[in-house]
C-alpha positions as CSV (number, residue, x, y, z in Angstrom):
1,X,0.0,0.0,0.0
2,X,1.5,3.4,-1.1
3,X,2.8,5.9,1.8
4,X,0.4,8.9,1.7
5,X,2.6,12.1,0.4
6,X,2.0,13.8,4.3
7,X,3.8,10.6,5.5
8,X,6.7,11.8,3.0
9,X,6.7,15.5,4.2
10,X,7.3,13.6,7.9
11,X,10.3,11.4,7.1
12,X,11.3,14.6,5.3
13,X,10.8,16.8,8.5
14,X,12.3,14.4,11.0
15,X,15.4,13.7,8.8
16,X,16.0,17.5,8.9
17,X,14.8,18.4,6.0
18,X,13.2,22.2,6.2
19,X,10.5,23.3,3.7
20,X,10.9,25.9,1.6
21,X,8.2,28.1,1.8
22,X,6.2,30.0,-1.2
23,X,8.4,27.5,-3.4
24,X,7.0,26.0,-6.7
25,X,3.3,26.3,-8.0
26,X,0.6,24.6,-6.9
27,X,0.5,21.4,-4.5
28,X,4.7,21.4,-5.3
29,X,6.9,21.4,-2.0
30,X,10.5,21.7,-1.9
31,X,12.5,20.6,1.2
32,X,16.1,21.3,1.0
33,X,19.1,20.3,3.6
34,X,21.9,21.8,4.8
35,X,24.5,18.7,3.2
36,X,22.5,18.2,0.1
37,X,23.0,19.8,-2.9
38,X,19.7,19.6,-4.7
39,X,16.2,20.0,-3.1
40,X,13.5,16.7,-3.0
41,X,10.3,18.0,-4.5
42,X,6.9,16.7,-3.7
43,X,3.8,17.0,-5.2
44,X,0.2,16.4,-4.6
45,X,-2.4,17.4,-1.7
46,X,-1.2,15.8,1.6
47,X,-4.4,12.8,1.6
48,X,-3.0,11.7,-1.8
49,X,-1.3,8.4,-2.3
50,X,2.0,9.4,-3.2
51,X,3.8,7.5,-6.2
52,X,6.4,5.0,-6.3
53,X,9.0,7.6,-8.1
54,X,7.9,10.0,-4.5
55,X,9.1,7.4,-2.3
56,X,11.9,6.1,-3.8
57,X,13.1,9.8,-4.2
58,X,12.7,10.4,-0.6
59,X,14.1,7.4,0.6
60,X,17.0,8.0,-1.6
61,X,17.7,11.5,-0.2
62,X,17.5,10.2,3.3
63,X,19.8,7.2,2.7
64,X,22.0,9.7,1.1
65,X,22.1,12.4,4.4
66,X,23.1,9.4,6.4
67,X,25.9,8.5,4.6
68,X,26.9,11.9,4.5
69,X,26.5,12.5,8.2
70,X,28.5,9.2,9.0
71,X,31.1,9.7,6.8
72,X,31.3,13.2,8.8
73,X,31.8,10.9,12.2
């Protein structure tokens, strides 16, 4: 069953991600970090079903912080 794009915007928020407000058109939201280079964008209200592409892009960014934060270590 496919994560609902408000459960992305949580990983997003507890991984440290911060939303950039008044960014994109429409349902678009960009969350950007500190150690990442490029912003994950989301779109869609936050009851939708988010697609596959959504998580995997989220997951991908997460997985990416925390090999950057233990490489820092």
């Amino acid at each position: 069953m496919p994560k609902k794009v408000r459960e992305l915007k949580q990983m997003l928020h507890k991984a440290g991600f911060i939303l950039l407000p008044k960014r994109g058109k429409g349902s678009h939201s960009y969350w950007l970090h500190a150690l990442l280079s490029k912003p994950v964008v989301l779109s869609g209200k936050d009851s939708n079903d988010a697609k596959p592409y959504q998580e995997k892009d989220v997951i991908a960014a997460i997985e990416e912080l925390e090999q950057l934060q233990q490489g820092d270590e």
